[in-house]
Residue, then its C-alpha position, 0 to 999 in steps of 0.5 A: x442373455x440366457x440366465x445365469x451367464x454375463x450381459x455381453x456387450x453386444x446386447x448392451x449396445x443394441x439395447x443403448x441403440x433401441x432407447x435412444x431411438x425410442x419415441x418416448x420424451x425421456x431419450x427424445x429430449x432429456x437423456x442420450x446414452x452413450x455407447x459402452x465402447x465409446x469409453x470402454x476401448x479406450x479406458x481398457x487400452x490405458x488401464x487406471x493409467x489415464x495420464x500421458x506421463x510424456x505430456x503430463x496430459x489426459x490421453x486423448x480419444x483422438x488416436x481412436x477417432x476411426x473407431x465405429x463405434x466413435x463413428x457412431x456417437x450421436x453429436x446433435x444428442x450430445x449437444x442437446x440433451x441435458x443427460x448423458x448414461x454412459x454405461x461402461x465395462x472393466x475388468x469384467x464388470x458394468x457400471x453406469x455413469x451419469x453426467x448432468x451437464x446443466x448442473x455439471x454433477x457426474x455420478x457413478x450407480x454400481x451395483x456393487x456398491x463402494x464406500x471407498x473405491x480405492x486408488x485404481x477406481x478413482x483414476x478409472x473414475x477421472x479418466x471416464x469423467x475426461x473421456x465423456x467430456x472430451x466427445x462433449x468438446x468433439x461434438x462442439x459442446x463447450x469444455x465443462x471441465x475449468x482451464x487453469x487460472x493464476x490460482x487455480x490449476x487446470x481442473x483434468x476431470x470430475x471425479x464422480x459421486x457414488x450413489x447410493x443403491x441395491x446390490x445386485x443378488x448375484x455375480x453375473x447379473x451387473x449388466x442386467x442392472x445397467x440395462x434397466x437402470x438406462x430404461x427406468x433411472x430417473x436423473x433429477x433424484x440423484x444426489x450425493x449422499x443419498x440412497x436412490x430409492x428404486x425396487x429391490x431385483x431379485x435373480x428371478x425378476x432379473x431373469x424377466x428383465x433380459x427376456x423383456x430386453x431381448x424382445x425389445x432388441x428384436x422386435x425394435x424397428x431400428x432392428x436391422x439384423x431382423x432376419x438374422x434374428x428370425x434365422x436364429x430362433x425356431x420360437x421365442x416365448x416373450x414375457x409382458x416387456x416393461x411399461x416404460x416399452x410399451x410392448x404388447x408381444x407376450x408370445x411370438x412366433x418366426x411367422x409372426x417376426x417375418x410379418x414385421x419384416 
């Protein structure tokens, strides 16, 4: 998290946990987030290559049930909840997907914007748009995906509309985006072909932005690695997290972190 370096996928996650667990209506009844490797170990295992050129089918995730990380997909909130964030990581850089599954409308907000994301994107695209709907079915949701018909072919997968947003002000700063866009983006305002209208980030509000994060980590009482946080931090000085959090820490000490404990 310190400035200028890439969001690893370990804080991604932990703050993914710290949302969902969140008390606040928006990821109690509305939006669930994925887990980024729920996708991204598998999407990284096959590349752009998404169909199995043996069956002619979409890989499956079943070959990566045991995984924790699978393990650790909330079946009930993917059943109930009408949302689902699901930020994910390739070839070094993140990006979220979006699914409504009332509407069954599928969006990708990448901070590098693209107006035409070229071949291997697109099957990227497809294959997280199965993947997502393949753990829907795994949860016991129905298929939102149409089986074949006598005139229609069997539909594999969404292929996702880009929304149209900021770019991000530097290289390293993508994880950042997400981690904020699962807090703050409202999913009723996405449309395709339209530019979502959100603050303009810059590298030093961003900088902000992971120390709010890296707070809201520690201090979160689903925080369960607590007292290796404590070890590892002499004295942490926090900026005012976001109102979406609700956290009034501005300053904390190790005395003051062992208390929480």
């Amino acid at each position: 998290m310190r400035p200028g370096k890439e969001i690893d996928s370990a804080i991604i996650t932990a703050y993914s946990l710290v949302l969902n667990d969140e008390p606040i209506p928006r990821f109690q009844n509305d939006v669930y987030i994925l887990l980024p490797r729920a996708l991204s170990k598998v999407m990284n295992h096959f590349k752009e290559n998404y169909i199995d050129l043996s069956t002619n089918k979409v890989h499956s995730v079943d070959p990566f049930k045991s995984d924790e990380y699978l393990n650790m997909v909330n079946s009930n909130k993917l059943i109930t909840h009408r949302y689902i964030f699901t930020p994910v990581l390739f070839s070094g850089h993140w990006w979220i997907y979006v699914l409504d599954k009332v509407k069954k409308s599928f969006f990708v907000i990448d901070s590098r914007p693209k107006e035409d994301p070229g071949p291997e994107r697109t099957k990227i695209n497809k294959f997280a748009g199965n993947l997502i709907n393949q753990l829907l079915v795994r949860a016991g949701y129905q298929s939102l995906l149409t089986k074949a018909t006598k005139t229609k072919p069997e539909q594999r997968s969404w292929l996702p509309k880009y929304i149209k947003i900021r770019e991000q002000p530097n290289p390293f700063d993508c994880g950042t985006f997400v981690m904020k866009w699962m807090e703050v983006l409202d999913p009723t305002k996405l449309a395709a072909n339209k530019k979502y209208e959100i603050e303009d980030w810059t590298t030093e509000k961003l900088e902000e932005f992971r120390n709010e994060i890296i707070s809201a980590i520690i201090l979160s009482k689903s925080n369960k690695l607590i007292e290796g946080a404590i070890q590892g931090a002499m004295e942490t000085t926090i900026h005012k997290p976001s109102a979406a959090l609700q956290n009034s820490y501005v300053q904390v000490t190790t005395e003051e972190l062992e208390k929480l404990g």
